[in-house]
Backbone as JSON Lines, residues from 0, in Angstrom:
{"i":0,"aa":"X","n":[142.69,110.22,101.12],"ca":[142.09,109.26,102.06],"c":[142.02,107.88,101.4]}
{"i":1,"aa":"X","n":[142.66,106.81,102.23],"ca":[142.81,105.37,101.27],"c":[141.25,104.89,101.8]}
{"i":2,"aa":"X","n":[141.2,104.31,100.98],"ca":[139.62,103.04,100.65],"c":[140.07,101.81,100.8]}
{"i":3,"aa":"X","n":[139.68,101.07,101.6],"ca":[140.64,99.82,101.74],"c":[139.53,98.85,100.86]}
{"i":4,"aa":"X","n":[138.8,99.39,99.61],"ca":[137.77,98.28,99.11],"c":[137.71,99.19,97.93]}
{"i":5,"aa":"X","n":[137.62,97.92,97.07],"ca":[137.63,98.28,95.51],"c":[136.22,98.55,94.54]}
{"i":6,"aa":"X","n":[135.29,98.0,95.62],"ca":[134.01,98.11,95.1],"c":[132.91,98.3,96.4]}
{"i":7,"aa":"X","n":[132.58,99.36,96.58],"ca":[131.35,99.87,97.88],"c":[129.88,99.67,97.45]}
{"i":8,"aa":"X","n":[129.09,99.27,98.06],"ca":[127.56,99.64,97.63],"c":[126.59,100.53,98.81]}
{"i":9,"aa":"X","n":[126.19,101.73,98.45],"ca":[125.4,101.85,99.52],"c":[124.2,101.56,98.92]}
{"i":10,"aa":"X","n":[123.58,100.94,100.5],"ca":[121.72,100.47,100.04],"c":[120.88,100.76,101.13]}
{"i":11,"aa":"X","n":[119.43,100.62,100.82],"ca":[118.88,101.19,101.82],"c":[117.67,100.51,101.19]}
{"i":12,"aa":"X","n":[116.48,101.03,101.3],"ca":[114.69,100.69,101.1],"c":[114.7,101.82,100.4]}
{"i":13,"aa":"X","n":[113.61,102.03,99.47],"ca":[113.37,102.97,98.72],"c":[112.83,104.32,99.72]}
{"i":14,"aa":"X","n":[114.09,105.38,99.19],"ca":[113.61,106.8,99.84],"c":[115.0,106.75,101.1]}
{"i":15,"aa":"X","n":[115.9,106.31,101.01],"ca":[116.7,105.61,102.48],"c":[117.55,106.65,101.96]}
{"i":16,"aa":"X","n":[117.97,107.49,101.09],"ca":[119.6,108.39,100.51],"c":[119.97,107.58,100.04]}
{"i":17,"aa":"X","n":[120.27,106.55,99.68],"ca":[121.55,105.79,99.27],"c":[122.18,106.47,97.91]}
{"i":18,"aa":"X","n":[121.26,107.03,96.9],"ca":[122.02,107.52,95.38],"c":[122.61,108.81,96.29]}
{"i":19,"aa":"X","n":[121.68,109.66,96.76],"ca":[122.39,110.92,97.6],"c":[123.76,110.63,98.27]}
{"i":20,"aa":"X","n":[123.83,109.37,99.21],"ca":[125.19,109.13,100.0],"c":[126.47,108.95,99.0]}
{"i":21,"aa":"X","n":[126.12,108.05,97.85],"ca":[126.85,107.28,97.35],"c":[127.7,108.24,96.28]}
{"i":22,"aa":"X","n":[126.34,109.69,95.38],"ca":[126.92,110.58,94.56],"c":[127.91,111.21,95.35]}
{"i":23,"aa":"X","n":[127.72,111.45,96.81],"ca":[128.52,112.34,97.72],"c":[129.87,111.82,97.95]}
{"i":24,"aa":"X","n":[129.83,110.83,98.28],"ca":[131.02,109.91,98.34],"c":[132.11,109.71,97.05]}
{"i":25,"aa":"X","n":[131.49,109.5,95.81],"ca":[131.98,109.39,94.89],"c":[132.84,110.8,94.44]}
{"i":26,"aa":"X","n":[131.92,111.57,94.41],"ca":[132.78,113.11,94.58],"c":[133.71,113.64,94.99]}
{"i":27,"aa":"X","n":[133.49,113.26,96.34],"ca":[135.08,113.84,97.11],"c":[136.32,112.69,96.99]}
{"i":28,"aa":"X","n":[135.62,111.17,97.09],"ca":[136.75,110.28,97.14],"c":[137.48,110.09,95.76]}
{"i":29,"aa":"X","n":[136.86,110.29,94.7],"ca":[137.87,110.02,93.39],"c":[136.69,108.67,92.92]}
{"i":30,"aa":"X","n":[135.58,108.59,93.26],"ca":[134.87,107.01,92.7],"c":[134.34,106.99,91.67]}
{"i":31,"aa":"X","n":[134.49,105.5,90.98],"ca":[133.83,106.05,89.88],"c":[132.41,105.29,90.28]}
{"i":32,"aa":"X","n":[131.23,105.97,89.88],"ca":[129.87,106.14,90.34],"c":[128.94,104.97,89.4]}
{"i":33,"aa":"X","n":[128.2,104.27,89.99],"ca":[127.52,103.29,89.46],"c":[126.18,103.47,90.32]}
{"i":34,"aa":"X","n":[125.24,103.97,89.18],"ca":[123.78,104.44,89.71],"c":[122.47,103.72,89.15]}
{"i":35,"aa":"X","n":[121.55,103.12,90.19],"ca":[120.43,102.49,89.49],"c":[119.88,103.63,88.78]}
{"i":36,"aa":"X","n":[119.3,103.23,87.32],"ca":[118.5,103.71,86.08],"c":[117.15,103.43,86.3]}
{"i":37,"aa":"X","n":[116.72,103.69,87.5],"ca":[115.12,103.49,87.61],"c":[114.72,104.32,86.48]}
{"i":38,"aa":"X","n":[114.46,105.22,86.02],"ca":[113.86,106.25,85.69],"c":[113.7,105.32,84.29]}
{"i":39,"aa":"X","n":[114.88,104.7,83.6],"ca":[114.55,104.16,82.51],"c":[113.83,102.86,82.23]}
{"i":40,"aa":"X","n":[113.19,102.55,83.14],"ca":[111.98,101.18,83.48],"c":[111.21,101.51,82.82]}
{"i":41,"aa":"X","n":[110.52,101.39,82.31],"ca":[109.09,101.94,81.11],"c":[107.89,100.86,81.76]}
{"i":42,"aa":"X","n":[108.37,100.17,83.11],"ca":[106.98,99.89,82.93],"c":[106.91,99.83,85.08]}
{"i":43,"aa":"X","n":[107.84,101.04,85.54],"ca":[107.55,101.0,86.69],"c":[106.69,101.73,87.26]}
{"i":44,"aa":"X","n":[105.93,102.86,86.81],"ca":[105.09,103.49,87.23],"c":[103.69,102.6,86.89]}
{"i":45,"aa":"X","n":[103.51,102.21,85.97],"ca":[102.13,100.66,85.68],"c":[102.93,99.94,87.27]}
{"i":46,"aa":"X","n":[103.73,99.37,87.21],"ca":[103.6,98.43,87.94],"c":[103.61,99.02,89.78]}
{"i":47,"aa":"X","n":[103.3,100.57,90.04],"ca":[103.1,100.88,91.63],"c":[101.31,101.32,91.23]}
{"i":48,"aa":"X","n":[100.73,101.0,90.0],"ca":[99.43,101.39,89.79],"c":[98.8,99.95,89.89]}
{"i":49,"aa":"X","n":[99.61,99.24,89.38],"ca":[98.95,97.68,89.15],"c":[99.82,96.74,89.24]}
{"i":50,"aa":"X","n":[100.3,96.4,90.56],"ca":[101.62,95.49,90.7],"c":[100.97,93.61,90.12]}
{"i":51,"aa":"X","n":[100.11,93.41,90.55],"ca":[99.87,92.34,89.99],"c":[100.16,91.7,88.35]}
{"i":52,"aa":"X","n":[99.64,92.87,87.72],"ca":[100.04,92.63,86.27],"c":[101.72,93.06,85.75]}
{"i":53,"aa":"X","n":[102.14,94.06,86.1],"ca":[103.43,94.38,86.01],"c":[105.09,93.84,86.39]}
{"i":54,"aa":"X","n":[104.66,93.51,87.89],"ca":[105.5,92.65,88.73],"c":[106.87,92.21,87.61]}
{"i":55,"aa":"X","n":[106.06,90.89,87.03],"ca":[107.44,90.18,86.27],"c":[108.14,91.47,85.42]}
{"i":56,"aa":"X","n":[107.59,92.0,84.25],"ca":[108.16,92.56,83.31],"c":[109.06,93.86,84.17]}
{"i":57,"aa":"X","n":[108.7,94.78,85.23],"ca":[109.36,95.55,85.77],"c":[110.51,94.75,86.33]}
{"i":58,"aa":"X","n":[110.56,94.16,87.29],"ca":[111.69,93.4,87.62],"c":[112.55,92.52,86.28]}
{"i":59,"aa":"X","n":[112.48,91.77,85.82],"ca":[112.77,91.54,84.39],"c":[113.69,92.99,83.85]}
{"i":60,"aa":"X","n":[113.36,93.81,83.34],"ca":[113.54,95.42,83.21],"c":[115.04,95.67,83.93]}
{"i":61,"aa":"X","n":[114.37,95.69,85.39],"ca":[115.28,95.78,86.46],"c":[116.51,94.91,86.51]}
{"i":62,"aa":"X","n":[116.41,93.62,86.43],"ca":[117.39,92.82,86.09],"c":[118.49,92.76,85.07]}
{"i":63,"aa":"X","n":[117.53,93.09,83.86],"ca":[118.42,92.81,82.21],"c":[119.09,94.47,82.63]}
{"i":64,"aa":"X","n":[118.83,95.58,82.72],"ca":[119.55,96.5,83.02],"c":[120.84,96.51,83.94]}
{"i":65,"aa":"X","n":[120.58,96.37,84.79],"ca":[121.82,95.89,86.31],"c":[122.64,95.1,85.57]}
{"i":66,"aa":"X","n":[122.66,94.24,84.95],"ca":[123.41,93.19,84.42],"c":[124.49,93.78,83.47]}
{"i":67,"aa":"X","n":[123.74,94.86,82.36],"ca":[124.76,95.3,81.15],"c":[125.29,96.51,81.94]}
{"i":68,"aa":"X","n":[124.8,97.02,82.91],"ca":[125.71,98.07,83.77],"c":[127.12,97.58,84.65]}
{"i":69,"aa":"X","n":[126.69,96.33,85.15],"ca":[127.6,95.77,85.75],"c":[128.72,94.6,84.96]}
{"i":70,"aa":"X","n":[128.2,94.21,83.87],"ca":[128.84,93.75,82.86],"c":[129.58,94.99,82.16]}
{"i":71,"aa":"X","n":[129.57,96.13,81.86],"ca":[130.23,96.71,81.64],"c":[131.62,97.76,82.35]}
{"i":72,"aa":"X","n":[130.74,97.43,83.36],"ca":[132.32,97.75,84.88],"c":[133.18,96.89,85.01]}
{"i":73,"aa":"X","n":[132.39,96.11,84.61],"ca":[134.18,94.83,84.3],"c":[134.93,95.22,83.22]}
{"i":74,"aa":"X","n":[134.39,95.15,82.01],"ca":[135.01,95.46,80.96],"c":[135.73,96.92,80.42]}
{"i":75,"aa":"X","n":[134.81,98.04,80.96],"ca":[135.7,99.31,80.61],"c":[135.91,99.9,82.22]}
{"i":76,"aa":"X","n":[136.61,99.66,83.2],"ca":[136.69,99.95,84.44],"c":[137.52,101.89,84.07]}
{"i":77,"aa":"X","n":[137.02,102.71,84.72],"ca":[137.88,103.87,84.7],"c":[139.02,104.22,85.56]}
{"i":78,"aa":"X","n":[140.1,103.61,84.93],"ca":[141.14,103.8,85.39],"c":[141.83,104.71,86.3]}
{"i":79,"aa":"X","n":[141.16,105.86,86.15],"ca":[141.6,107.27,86.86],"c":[140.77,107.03,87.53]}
{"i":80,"aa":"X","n":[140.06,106.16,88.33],"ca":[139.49,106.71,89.81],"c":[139.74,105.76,90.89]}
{"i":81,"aa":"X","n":[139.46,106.07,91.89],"ca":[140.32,105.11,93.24],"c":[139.75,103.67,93.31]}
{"i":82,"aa":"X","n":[138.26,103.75,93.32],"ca":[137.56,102.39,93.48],"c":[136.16,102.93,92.84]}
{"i":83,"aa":"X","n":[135.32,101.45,92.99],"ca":[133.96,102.12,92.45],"c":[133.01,102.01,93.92]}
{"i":84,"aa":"X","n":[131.89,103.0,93.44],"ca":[130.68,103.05,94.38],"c":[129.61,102.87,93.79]}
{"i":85,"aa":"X","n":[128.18,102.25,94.12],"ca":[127.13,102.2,93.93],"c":[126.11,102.54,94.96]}
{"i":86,"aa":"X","n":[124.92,102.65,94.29],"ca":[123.97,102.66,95.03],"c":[122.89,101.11,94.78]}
{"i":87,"aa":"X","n":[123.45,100.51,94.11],"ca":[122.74,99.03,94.28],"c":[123.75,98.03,94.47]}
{"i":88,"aa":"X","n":[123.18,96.31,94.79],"ca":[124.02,95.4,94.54],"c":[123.06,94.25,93.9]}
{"i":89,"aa":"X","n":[123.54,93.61,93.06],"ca":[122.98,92.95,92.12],"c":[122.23,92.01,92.42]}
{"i":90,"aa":"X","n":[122.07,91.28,93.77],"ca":[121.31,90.62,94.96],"c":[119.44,91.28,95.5]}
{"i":91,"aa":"X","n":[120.01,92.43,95.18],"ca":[118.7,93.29,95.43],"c":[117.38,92.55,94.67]}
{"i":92,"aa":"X","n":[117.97,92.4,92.8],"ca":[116.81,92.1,92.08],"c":[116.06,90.54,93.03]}
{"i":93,"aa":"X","n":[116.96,90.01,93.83],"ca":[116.38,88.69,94.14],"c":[115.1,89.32,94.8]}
{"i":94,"aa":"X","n":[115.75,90.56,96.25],"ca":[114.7,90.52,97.59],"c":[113.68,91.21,96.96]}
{"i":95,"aa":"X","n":[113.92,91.85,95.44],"ca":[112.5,92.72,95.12],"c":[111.45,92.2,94.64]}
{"i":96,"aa":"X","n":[112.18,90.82,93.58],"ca":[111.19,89.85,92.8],"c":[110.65,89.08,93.89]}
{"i":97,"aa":"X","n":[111.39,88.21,94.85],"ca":[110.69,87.37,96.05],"c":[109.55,87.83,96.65]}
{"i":98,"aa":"X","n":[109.78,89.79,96.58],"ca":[108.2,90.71,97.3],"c":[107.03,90.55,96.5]}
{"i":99,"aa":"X","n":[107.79,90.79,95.36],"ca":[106.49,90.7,94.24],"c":[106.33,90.11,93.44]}
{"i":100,"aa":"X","n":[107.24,88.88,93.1],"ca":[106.37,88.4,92.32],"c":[105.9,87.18,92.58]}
{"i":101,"aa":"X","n":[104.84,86.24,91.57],"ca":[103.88,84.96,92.27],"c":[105.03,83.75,92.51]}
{"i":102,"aa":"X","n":[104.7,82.99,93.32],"ca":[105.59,81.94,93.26],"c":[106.24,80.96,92.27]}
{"i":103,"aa":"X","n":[105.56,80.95,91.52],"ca":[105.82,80.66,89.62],"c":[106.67,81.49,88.98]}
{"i":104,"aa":"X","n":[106.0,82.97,88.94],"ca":[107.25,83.75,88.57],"c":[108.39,84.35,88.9]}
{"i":105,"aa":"X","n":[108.83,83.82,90.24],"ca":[109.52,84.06,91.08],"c":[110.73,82.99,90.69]}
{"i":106,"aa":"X","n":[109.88,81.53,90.41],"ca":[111.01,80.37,90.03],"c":[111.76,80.8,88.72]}
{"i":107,"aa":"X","n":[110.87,81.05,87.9],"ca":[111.47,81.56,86.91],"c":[112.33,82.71,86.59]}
{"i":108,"aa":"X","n":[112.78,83.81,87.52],"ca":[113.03,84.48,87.65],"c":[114.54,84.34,88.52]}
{"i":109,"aa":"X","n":[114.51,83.4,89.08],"ca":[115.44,82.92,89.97],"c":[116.16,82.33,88.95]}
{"i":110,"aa":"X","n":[115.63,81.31,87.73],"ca":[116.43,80.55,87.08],"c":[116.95,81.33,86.4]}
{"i":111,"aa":"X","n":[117.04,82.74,85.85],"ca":[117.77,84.1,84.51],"c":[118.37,84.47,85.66]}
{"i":112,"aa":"X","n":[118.28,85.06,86.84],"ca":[119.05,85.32,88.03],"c":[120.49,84.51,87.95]}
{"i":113,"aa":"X","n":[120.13,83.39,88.3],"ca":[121.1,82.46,88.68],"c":[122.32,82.19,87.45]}
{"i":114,"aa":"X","n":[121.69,82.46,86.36],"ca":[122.19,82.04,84.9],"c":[123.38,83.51,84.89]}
{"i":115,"aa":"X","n":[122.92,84.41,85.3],"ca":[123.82,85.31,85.16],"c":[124.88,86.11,86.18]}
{"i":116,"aa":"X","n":[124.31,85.79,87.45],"ca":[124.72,86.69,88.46],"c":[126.43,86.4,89.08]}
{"i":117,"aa":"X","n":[127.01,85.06,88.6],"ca":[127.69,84.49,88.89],"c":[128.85,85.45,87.77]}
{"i":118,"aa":"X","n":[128.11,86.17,87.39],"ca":[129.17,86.95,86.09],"c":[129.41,88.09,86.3]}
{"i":119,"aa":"X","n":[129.27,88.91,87.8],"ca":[128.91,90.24,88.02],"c":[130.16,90.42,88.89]}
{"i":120,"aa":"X","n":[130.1,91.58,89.12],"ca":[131.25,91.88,90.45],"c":[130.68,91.89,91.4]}
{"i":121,"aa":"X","n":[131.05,91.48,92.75],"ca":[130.39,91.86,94.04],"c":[130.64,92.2,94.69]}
{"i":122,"aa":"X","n":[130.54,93.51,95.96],"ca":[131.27,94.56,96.46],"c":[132.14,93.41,97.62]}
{"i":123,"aa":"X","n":[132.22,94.65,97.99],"ca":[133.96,94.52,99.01],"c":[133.62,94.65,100.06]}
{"i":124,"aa":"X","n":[131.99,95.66,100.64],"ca":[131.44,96.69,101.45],"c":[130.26,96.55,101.09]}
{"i":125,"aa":"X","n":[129.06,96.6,101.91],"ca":[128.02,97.09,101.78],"c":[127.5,97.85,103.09]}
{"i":126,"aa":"X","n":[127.06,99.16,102.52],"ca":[126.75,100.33,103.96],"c":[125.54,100.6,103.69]}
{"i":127,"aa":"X","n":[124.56,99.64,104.62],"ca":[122.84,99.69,104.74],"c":[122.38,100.83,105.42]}
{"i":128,"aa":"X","n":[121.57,101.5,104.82],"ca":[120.93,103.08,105.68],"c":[119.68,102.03,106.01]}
{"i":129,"aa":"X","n":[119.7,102.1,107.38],"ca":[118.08,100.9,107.79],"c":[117.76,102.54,108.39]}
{"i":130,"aa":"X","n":[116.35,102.71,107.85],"ca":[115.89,103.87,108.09],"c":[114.1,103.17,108.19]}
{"i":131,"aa":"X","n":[113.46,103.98,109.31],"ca":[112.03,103.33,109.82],"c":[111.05,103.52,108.55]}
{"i":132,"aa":"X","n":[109.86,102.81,108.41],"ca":[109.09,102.9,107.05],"c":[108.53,104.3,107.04]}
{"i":133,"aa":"X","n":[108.2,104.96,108.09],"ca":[107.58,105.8,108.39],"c":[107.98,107.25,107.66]}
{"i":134,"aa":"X","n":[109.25,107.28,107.94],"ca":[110.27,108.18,107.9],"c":[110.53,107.61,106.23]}
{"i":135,"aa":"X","n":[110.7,106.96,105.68],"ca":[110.23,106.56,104.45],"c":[109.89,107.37,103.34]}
{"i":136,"aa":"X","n":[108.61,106.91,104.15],"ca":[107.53,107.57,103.46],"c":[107.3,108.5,103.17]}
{"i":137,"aa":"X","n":[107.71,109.44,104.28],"ca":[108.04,111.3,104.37],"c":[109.35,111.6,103.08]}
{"i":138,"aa":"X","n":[110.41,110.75,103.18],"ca":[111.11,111.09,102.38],"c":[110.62,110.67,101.08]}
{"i":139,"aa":"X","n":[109.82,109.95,100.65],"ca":[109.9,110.1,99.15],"c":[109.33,110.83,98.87]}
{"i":140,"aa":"X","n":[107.65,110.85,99.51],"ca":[106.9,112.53,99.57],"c":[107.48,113.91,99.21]}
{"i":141,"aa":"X","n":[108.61,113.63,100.23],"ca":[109.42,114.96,99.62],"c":[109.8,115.12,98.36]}
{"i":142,"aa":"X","n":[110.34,114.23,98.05],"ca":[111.38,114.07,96.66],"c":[109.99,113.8,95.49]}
{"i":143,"aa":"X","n":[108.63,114.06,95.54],"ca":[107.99,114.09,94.36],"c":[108.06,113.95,93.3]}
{"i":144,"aa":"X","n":[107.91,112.59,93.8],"ca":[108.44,111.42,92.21],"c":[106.7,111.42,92.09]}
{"i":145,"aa":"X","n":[106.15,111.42,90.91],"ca":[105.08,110.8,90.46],"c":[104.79,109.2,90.5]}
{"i":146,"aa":"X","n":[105.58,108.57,89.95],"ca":[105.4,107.46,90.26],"c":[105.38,106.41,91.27]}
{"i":147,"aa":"X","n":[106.28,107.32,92.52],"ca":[106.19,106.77,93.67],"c":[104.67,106.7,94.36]}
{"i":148,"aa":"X","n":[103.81,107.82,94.23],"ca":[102.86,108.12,95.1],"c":[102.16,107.15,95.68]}
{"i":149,"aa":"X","n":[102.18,106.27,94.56],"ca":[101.14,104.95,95.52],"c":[101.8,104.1,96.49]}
{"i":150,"aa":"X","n":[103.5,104.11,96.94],"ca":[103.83,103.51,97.89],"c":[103.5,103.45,99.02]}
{"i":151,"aa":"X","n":[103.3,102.07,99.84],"ca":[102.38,102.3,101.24],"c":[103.53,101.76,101.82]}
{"i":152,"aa":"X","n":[103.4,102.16,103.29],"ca":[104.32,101.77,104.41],"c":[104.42,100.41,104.83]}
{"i":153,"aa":"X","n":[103.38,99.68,104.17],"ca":[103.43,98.08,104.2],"c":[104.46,97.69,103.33]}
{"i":154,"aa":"X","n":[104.06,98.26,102.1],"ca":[105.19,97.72,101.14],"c":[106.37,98.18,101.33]}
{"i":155,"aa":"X","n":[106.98,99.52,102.1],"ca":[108.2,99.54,102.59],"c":[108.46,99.05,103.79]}
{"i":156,"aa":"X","n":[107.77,98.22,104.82],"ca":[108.02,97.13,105.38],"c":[108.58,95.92,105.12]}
{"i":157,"aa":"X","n":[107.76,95.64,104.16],"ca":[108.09,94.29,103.59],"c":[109.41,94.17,103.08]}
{"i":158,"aa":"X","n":[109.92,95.2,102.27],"ca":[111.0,95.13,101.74],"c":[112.35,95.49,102.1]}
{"i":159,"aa":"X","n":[112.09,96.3,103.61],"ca":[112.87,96.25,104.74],"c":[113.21,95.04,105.5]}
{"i":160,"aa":"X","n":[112.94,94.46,105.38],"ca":[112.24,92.58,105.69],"c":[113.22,92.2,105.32]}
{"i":161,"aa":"X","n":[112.8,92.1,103.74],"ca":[113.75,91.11,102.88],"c":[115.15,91.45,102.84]}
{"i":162,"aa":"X","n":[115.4,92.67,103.04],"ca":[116.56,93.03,102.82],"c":[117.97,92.54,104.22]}
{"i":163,"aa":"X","n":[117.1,92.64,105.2],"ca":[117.87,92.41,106.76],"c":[117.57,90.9,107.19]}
{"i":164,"aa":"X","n":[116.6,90.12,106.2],"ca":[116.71,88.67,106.17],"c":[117.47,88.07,105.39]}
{"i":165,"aa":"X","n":[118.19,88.85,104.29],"ca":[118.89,88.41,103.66],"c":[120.11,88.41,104.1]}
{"i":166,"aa":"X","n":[120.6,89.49,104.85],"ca":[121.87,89.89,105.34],"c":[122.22,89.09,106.44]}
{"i":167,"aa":"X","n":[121.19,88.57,106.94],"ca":[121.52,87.76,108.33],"c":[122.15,86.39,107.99]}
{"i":168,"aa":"X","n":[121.06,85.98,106.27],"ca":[121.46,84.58,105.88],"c":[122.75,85.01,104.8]}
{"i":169,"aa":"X","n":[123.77,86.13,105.05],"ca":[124.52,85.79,103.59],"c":[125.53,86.95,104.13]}
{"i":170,"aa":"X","n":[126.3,86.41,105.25],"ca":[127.38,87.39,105.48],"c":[128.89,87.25,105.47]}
{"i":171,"aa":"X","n":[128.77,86.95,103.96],"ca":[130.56,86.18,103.37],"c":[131.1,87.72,103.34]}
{"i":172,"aa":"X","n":[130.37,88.89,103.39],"ca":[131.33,90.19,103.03],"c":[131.33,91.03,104.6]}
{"i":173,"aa":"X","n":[131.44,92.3,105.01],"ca":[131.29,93.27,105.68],"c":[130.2,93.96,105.34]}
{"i":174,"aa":"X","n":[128.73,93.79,106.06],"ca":[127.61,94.94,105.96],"c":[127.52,95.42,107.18]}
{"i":175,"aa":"X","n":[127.64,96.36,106.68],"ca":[127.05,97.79,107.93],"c":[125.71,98.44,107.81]}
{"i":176,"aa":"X","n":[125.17,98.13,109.22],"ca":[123.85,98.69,109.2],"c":[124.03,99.73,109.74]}
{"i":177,"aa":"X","n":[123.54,100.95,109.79],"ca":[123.86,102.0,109.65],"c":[121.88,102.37,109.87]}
{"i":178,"aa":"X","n":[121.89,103.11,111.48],"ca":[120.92,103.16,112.2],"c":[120.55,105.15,111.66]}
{"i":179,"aa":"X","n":[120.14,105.55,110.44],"ca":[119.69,106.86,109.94],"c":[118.48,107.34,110.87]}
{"i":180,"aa":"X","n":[118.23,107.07,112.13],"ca":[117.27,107.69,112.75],"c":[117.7,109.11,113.46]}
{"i":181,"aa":"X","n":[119.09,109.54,113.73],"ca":[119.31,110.63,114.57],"c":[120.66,111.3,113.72]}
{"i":182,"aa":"X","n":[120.32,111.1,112.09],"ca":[121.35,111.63,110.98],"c":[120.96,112.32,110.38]}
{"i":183,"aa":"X","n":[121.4,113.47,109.55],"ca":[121.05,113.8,108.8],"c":[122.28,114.21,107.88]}
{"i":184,"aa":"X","n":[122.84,113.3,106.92],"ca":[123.93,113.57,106.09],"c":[124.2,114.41,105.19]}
{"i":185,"aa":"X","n":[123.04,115.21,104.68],"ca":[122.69,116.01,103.9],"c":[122.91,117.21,104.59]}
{"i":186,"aa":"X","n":[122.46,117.55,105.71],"ca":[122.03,119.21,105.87],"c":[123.32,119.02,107.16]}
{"i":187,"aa":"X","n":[123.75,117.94,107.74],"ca":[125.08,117.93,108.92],"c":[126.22,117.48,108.44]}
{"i":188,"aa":"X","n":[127.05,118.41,107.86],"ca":[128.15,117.61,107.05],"c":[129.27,117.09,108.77]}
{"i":189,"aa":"X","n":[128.51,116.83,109.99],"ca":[129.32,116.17,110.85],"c":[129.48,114.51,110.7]}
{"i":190,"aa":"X","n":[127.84,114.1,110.49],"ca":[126.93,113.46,110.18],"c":[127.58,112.77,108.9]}
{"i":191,"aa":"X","n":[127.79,113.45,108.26],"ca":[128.28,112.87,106.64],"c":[129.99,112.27,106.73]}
{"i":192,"aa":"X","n":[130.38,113.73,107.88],"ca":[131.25,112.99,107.92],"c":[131.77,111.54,108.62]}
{"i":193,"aa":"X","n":[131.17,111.41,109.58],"ca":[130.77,110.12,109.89],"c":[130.8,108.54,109.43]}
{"i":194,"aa":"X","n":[130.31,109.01,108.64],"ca":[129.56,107.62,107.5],"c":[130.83,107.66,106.5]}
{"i":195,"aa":"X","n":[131.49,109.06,105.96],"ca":[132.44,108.61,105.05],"c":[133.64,107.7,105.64]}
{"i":196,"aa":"X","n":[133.85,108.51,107.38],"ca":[134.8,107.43,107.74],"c":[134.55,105.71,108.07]}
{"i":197,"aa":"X","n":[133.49,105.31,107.48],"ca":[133.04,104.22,107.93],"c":[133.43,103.02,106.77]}
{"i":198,"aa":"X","n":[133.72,104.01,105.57],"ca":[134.11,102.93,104.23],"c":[135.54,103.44,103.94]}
{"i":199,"aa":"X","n":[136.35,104.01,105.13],"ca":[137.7,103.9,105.04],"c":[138.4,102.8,106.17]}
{"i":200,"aa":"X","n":[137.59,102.12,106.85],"ca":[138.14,101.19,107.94],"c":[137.49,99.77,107.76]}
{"i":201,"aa":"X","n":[138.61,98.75,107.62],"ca":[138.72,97.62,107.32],"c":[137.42,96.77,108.12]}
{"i":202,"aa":"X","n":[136.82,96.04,107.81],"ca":[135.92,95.16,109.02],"c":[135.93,93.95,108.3]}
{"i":203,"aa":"X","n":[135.92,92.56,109.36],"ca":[135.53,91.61,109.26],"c":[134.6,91.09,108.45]}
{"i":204,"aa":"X","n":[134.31,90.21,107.73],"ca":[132.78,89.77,106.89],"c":[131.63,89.29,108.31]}
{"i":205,"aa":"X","n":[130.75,90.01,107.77],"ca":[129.57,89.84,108.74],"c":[128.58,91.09,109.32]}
{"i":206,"aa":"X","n":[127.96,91.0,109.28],"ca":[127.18,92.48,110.24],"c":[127.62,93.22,111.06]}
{"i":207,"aa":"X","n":[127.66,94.65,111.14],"ca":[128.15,95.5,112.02],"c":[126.56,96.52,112.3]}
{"i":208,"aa":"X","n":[126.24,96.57,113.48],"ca":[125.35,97.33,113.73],"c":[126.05,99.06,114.02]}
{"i":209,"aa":"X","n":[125.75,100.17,113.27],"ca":[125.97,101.32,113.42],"c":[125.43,102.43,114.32]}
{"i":210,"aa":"X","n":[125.71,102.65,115.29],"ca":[124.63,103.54,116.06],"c":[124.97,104.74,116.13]}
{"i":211,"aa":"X","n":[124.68,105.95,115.75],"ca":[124.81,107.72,116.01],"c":[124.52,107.78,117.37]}
């Protein structure tokens, strides 16, 4: 099956599938797999206990990581596989720091942003799972992360926000929104299949609304 894009990202709000879609994808298509390292943040579980104090240094974290991951897909690309996939895009660190952090550290944060981002690859594709906060919420519940627990449906509002305000103001590529209310990609491999044919067909730069 040809990929008409050399670099895919799937994204979503936290709890949306996107590492689930993206490992799946990568599997059958030949991709080589590029996965956010939350787990190795050392200071993201402080910062869903006490975002005020944490904010900068987690994002910070978040940033300097993404950077040597994606700085290094330039440099050792794996040859034997068709294209790459992710489950982030390097734009994200903007809409997460803009949520949280103060307007001071936000400038500053923008200025190490800006200093580097111009050095990254940027997909070809981006396939948004816009999935309701609600439904969210249930899913991370499920997936019993400890550190998630204190997420509230406000804060996955908000950051549902930023993400589809951003896309409206910045559509030099092809994003697909991709409506996960009547899917289930996991347990309907009809469903899955679906969505895979969606990053084998060429589209225009700009928004595509997805409906099941």
């Amino acid at each position: 099956m040809k990929i008409p894009y050399d670099y895919v990202v799937v994204e979503g709000s936290i709890g949306a599938g996107k590492t689930t879609l993206a490992t799946m994808l990568a599997s059958e298509l030949n991709a080589e797999l590029v996965l956010e390292r939350f787990a190795d943040n050392p200071f993201l579980e402080k910062f869903y206990k006490d975002p005020e104090h944490y904010a900068f240094p987690v994002e910070m974290t978040f940033l300097m990581d993404r950077y040597q991951q994606l700085k290094n897909l330039l440099t050792a690309r794996d040859l034997f596989t068709d294209f790459v996939i992710g489950d982030y895009f390097i734009d994200k660190c903007l809409l997460f720091s803009k949520n949280n952090l103060s307007k001071d550290e936000f400038s500053l944060f923008k200025k190490v942003f800006d200093t580097i981002a111009d050095f990254l690859p940027k997909p070809d594709l981006i396939l948004y799972l816009y999935t309701k906060p609600d439904r969210l919420l249930k899913q991370i519940a499920k997936r019993n992360r400890s550190f998630e627990k204190d997420i509230t449906i406000e804060y996955l509002t908000d950051i549902q926000e930023k993400y589809l305000t951003y896309f409206r103001e910045n559509q030099q590529i092809p994003i697909l929104l991709v409506d996960t209310e009547n899917i289930d990609f996991v347990e309907n491999n009809l469903d899955y299949q679906h969505l895979k044919k969606l990053i084998t067909t060429q589209y225009p730069s700009g928004i595509h609304r997805i409906l099941f």
